[in-house]
C-alpha positions in Angstrom: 0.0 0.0 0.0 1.1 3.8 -0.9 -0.1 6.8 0.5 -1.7 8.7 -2.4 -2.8 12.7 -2.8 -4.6 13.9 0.6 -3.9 10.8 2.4 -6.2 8.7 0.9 -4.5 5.2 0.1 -3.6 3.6 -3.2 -3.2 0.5 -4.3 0.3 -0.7 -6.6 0.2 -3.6 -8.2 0.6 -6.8 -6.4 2.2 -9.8 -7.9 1.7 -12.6 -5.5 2.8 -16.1 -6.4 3.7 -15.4 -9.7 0.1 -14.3 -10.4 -0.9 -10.9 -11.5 -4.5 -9.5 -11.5 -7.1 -9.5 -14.6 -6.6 -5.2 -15.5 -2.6 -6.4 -15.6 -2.9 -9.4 -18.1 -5.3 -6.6 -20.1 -1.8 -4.5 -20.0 0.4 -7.5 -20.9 -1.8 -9.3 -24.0 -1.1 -5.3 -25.3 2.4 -6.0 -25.1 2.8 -9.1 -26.6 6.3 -9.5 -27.8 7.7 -6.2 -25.8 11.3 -7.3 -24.0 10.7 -8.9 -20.2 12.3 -5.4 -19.7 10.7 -3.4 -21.4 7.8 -4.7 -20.5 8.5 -4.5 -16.6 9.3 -1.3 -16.8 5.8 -0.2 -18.7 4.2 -2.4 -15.5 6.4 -0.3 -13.0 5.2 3.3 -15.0 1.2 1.7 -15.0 1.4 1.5 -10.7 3.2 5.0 -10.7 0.1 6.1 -13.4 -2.0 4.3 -11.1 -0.8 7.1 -7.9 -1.1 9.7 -10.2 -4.9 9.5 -12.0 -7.4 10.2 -9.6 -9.9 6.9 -9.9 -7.6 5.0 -11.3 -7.4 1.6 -9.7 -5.3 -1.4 -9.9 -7.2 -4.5 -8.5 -9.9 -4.6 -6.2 -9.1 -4.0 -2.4 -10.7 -5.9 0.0 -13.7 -3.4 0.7 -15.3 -3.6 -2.7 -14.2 -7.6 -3.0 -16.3 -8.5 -0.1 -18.9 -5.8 -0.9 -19.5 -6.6 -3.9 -21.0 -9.6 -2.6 -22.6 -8.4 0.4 -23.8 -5.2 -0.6 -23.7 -4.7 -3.9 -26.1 -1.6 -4.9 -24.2 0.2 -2.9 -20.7 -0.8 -3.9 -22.6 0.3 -7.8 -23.5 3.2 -6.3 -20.4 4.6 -5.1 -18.4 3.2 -8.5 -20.8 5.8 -10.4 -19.7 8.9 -7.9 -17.5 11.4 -8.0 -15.9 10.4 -5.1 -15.0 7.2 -6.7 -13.5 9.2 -9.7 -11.7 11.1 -7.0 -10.2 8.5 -5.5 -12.4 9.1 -2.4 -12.6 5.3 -0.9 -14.3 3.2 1.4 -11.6 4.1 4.2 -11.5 8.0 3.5 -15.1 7.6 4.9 -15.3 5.0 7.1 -11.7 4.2 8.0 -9.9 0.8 8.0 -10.9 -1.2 11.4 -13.0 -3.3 9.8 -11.4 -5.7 8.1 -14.2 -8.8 8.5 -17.9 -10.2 8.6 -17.5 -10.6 12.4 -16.2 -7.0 12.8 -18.9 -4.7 10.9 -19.5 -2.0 13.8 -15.8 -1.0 13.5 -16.8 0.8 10.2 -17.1 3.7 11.3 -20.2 5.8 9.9 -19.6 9.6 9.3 -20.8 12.4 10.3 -21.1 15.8 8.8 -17.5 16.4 9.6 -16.0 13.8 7.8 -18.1 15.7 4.7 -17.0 19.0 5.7 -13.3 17.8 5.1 -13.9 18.8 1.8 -17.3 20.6 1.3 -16.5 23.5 4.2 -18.4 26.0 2.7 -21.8 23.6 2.1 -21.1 22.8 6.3 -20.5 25.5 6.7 -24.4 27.3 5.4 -26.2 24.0 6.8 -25.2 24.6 10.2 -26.7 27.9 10.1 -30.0 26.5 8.3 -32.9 25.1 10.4 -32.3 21.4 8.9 -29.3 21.6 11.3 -31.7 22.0 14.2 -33.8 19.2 12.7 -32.6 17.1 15.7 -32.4 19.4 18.8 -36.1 20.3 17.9 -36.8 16.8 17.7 -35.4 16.1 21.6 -36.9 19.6 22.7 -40.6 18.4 21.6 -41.9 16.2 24.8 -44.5 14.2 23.1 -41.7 12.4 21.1 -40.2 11.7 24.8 -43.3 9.3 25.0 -43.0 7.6 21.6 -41.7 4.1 20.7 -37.6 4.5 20.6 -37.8 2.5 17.3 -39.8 5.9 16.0 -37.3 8.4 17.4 -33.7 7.2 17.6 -34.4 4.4 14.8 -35.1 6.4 12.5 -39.0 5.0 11.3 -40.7 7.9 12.2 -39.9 11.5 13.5 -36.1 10.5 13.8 -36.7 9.3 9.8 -36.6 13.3 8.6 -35.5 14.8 12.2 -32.3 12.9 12.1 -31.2 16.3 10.4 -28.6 18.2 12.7 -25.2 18.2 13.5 -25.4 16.0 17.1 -23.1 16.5 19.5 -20.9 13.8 20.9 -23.3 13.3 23.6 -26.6 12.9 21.0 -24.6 10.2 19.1 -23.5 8.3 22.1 -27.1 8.5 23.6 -28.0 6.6 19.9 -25.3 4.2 19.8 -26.0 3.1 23.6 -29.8 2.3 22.2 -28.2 0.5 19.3 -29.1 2.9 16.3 -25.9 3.5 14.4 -27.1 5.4 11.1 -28.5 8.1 12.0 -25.6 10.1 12.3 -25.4 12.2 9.2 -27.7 15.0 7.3 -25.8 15.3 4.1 -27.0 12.1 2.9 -31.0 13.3 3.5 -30.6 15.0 0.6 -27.6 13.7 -1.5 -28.5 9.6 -1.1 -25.2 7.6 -0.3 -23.3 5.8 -1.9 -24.2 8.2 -5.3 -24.1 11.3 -3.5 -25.2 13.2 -6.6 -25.5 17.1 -6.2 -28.4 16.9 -8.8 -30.5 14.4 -6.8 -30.7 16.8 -3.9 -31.4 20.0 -6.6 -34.4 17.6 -7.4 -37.9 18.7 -5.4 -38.2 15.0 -4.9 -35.4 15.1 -2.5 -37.6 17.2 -0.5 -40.5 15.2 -0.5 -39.8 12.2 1.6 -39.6 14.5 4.8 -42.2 17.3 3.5 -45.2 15.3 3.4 -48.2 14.0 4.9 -49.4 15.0 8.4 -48.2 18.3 10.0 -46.2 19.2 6.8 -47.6 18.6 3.3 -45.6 20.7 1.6 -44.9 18.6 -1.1 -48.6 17.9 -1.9 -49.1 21.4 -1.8 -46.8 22.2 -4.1 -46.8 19.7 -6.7 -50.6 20.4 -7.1 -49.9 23.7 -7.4 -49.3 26.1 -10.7 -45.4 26.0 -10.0 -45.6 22.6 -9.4 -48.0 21.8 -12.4 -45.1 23.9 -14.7 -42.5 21.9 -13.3 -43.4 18.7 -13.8 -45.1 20.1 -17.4 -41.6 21.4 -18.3 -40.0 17.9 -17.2 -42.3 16.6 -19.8 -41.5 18.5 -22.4 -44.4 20.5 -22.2 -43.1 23.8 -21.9 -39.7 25.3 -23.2 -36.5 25.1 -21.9 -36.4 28.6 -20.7 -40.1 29.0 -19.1 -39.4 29.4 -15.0 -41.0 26.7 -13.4 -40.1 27.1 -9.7 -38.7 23.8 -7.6 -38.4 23.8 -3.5 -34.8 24.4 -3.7 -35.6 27.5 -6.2 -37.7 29.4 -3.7 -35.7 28.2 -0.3 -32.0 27.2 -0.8 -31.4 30.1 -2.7 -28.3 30.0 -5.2 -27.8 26.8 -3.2 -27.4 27.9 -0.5 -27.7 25.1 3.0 -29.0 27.8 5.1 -32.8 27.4 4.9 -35.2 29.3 7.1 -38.6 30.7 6.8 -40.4 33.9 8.0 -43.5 32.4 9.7 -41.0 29.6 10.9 -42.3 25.8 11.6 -44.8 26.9 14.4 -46.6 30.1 12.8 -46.1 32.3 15.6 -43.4 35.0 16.2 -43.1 38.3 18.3 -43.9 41.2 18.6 -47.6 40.6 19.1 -49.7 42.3 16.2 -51.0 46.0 17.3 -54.9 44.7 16.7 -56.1 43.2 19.6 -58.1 40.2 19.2 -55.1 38.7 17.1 -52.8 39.5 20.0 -54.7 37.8 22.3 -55.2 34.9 20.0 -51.7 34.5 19.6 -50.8 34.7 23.3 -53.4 31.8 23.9 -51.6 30.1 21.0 -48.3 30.5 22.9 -49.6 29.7 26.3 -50.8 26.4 24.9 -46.8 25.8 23.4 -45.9 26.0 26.7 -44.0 29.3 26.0 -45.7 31.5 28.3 -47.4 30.9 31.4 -51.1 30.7 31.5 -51.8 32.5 34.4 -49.3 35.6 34.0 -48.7 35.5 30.4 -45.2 35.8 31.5 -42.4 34.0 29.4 -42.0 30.4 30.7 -37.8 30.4 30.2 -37.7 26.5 30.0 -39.7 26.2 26.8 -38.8 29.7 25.6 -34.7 29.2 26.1 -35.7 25.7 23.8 -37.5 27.7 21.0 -34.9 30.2 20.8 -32.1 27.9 21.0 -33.1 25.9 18.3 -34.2 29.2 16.2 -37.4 27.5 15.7 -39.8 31.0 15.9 -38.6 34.6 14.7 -38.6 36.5 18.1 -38.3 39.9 16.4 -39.2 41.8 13.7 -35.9 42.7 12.1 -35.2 38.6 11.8 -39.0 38.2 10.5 -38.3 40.8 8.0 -35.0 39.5 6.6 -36.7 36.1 5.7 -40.0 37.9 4.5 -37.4 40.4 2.3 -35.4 37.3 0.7 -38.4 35.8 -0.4 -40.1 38.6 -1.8 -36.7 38.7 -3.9 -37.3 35.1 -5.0 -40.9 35.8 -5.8 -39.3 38.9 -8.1 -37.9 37.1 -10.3 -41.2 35.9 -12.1 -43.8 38.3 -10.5 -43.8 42.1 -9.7 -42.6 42.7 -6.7 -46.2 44.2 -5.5 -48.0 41.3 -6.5 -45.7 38.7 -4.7 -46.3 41.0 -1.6 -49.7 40.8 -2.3 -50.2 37.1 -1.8 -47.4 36.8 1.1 -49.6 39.3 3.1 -52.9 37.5 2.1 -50.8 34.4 4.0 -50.4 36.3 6.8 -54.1 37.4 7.2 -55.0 33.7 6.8 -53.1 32.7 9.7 -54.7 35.3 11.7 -57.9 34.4 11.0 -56.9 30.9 11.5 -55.3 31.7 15.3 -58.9 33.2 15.9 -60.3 29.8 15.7 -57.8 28.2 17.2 -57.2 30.5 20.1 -60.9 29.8 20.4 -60.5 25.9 20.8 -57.6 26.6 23.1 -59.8 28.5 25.8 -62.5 26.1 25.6 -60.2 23.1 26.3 -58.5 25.1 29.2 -62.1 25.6 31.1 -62.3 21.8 31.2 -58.5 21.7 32.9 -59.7 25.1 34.9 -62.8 23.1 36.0 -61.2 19.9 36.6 -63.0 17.9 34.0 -59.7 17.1 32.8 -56.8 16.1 35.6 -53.7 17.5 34.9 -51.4 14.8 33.5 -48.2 15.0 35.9 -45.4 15.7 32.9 -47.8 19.0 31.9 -45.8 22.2 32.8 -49.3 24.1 33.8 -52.8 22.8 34.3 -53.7 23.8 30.6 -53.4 22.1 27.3 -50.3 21.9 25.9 -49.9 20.7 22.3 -46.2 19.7 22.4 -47.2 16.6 24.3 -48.6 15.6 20.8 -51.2 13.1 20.7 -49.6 11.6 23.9 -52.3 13.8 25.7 -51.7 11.8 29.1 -48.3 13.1 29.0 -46.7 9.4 29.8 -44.9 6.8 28.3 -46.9 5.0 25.1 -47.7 1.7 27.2 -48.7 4.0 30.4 -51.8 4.8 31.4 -53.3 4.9 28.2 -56.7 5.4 29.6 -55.7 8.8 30.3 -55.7 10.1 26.7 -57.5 12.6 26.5 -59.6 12.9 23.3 -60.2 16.5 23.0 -56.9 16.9 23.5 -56.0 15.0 20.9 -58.8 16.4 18.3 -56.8 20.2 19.9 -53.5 18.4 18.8 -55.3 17.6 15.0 -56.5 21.0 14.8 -53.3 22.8 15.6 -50.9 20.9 13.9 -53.0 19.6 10.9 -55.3 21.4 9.5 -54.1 24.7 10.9 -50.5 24.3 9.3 -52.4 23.7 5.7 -54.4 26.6 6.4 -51.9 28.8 5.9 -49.0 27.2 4.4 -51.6 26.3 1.5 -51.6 30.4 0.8 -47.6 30.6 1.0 -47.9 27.4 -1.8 -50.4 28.8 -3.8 -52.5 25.9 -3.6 -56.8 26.6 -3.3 -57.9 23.2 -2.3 -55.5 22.7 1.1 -56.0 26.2 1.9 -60.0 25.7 2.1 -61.2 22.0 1.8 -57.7 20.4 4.0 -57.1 23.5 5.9 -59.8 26.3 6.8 -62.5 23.9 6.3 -61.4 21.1 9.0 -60.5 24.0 11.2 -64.0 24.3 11.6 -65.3 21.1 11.5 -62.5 20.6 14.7 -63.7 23.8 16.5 -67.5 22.0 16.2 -66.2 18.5 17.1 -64.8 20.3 20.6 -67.6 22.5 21.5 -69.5 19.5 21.4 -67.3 17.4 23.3 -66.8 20.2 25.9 -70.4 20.0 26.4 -70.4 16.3 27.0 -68.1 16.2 29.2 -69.6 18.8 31.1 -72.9 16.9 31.4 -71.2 13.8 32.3 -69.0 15.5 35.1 -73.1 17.0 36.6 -74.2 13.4 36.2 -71.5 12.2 38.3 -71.8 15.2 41.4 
């Protein structure tokens, strides 16, 4: 073995035994009739050659030998790469302990900083993105607390998309002590190993395994949409070369950039309060019921507040708002006036007031049944109120405890918060008529019904019981 350009090893020939590998008798049937010599010293100039070209290798080394039999999509995978025609090997990534079967969980699996190595300036913008707090918001959240581990930590549910964030040693010891080893990079969320192509991730699809479905269907949103409906027209052919059709990536990684963030951030609440009102009440309900202020004060609750702002999951002042709001409105520019695209943005925001009326309504109702105690309390609650970050876990315990302590209206709360009021208004900043109304607005309502039925229910049953 040689030590090739940037450390990363190369293989010489190897003549063992008077036998030479398949790519050398290639080298010698070209040869046939050259001088012993001569044609040792073309053999000697082909290993040299061999330190010299970048993906040029000489035999197989162990790692692709066994691989290729073991794990062979992902051996094809990495052959098609750049990193392959870079000589980037298996042991640049994962090192060389593991040498056999028996000793797999020597590979090591690399994080972020193994990528950074040589992509500084892509670590560089993710770790200032929210996909780096993918993670910390993830562990910050209670109700995943009370999950299934297999959900979280291995990766089949939240931990599936959350995984995203740079972890700190602790994080990935926590994992590795559970026994879940691969959830210790982002980079390959978007750019798939062993390919690692920078066009997959430029690809909308790329976005749409994690931007889906429950409390964030982005990508349905969009792909029904008119930018959406141009994309995929243009992919067909259906529209020229030139006609903008807008992708994920377009309107929020920027010029590529890693650092993605929103105005409304993931929660659709931020600070200052709104001078109206009603809406400022609304949203302080909204807030109390996050757990970030305290229901009888209003006061910030520091715990849950210090969590948010750590994890930059809320804009907490205008300025910040602003210069998300202003680098969209730049994106928007490019196809629309600039009018227009403020226009529609502000027609979002007067959705999600509207919505937070609704809400803020369902919020108080649920809180007389906690103020009246229809509804104990669960212990893990940080104030006798609802609190929606408990998730459907609305007993605020373990998922095999006490599970006939769920409460339901929490849960339909839970549904109408994180559902139906996240289509509501993301549908507007998509562009997309039929989860604004029929997904979004419409269920709002229909939940708001379902509770002030339920409310008076349980009222009648807690009188029946006196």
């Amino acid at each position: 073995m040689a030590w090739g350009r940037r450390g990363h090893r190369t293989r010489l020939v190897e003549i063992q035994g008077g036998r030479i590998d398949s790519r050398t008798i290639q080298v010698v049937s070209m040869v046939k009739g050259v001088p012993m010599k001569r044609l040792l010293s073309l053999l000697l100039v082909g290993a040299v050659m061999g330190l010299m070209l970048p993906g040029m290798v000489w035999g197989e080394d162990n790692c692709l030998e066994c691989h290729k039999k073991e794990s062979p999509g992902m051996v094809n995978d990495w052959s098609l790469s750049k990193h392959a025609a870079n000589d980037v090997t298996c042991s640049t990534c994962h090192g060389d302990a593991h040498k056999t079967a028996a000793d797999y969980l020597k590979a090591k699996l690399p994080d972020e900083s193994v990528c950074a190595e040589c992509h500084e300036e892509q670590f560089e913008s993710f770790s200032k993105g929210k996909h780096n707090f993918g993670w910390t918001v993830l562990n910050a959240i209670p109700g995943t607390h009370f999950a299934p581990d297999e959900l979280i930590e291995g990766g089949r549910g939240c931990g599936g998309c959350h995984n995203m964030g740079i972890k700190s040693e602790a994080q990935k010891k926590e994992q590795l002590d559970k026994g879940y080893r691969y959830q210790t990079n982002s980079c390959d969320e978007c750019h798939t190993r062993h390919t690692f192509f920078k066009k997959e991730a430029q690809n909308p699809r790329a976005c749409q395994q994690c931007h889906m479905g429950y409390d964030h269907p982005q990508w349905e949103m969009w792909s029904s949409s008119k930018h959406g409906e141009r994309y995929f027209a243009k992919l067909a052919g259906d529209l020229p070369d030139g006609a903008s059709a807008p992708t994920c990536q377009h309107c929020h990684l920027q010029n590529g950039t890693h650092e993605n963030k929103t105005a409304w951030g993931f929660l659709g609440v931020r600070l200052p309060l709104p001078e109206d009102p009603q809406a400022a009440a609304d949203r302080v309900t909204i807030l109390k019921a996050l757990g970030v202020l305290v229901p009888e004060t209003g006061e910030p609750f520091e715990p849950i507040l210090n969590a948010v702002k750590a994890v930059d999951m809320a804009r907490l002042d205008e300025a910040s708002w602003q210069k998300e709001r202003d680098k969209m409105l730049n994106t928007c520019s490019e196809c629309h006036s600039t009018e227009y695209a403020k226009e529609q943005l502000e027609a979002g925001d007067a959705i999600l007031t509207k919505a937070d009326r609704l809400m803020a309504e369902a919020i108080e109702i649920v809180a007389g049944l906690y103020a009246d105690g229809i509804i104990k309390k669960p212990e893990s609650y940080p104030f006798n109120y609802p609190f929606i970050l408990a998730l459907m876990h609305t007993n605020g315990a373990n998922w095999d405890e006490n599970l006939q302590d769920l409460s339901y209206i929490d849960q339909v709360l839970l549904q109408m918060y994180f559902k139906h009021r996240m289509r509501a208004y993301q549908a507007f900043f998509h562009v997309n008529p039929d989860y604004a109304y029929w997904y979004g607005w419409n269920m709002m309502t229909e939940d708001l019904g379902e509770i002030i039925e339920l409310d008076k229910s349980m009222r009648a049953q807690h009188a029946m019981k006196k």
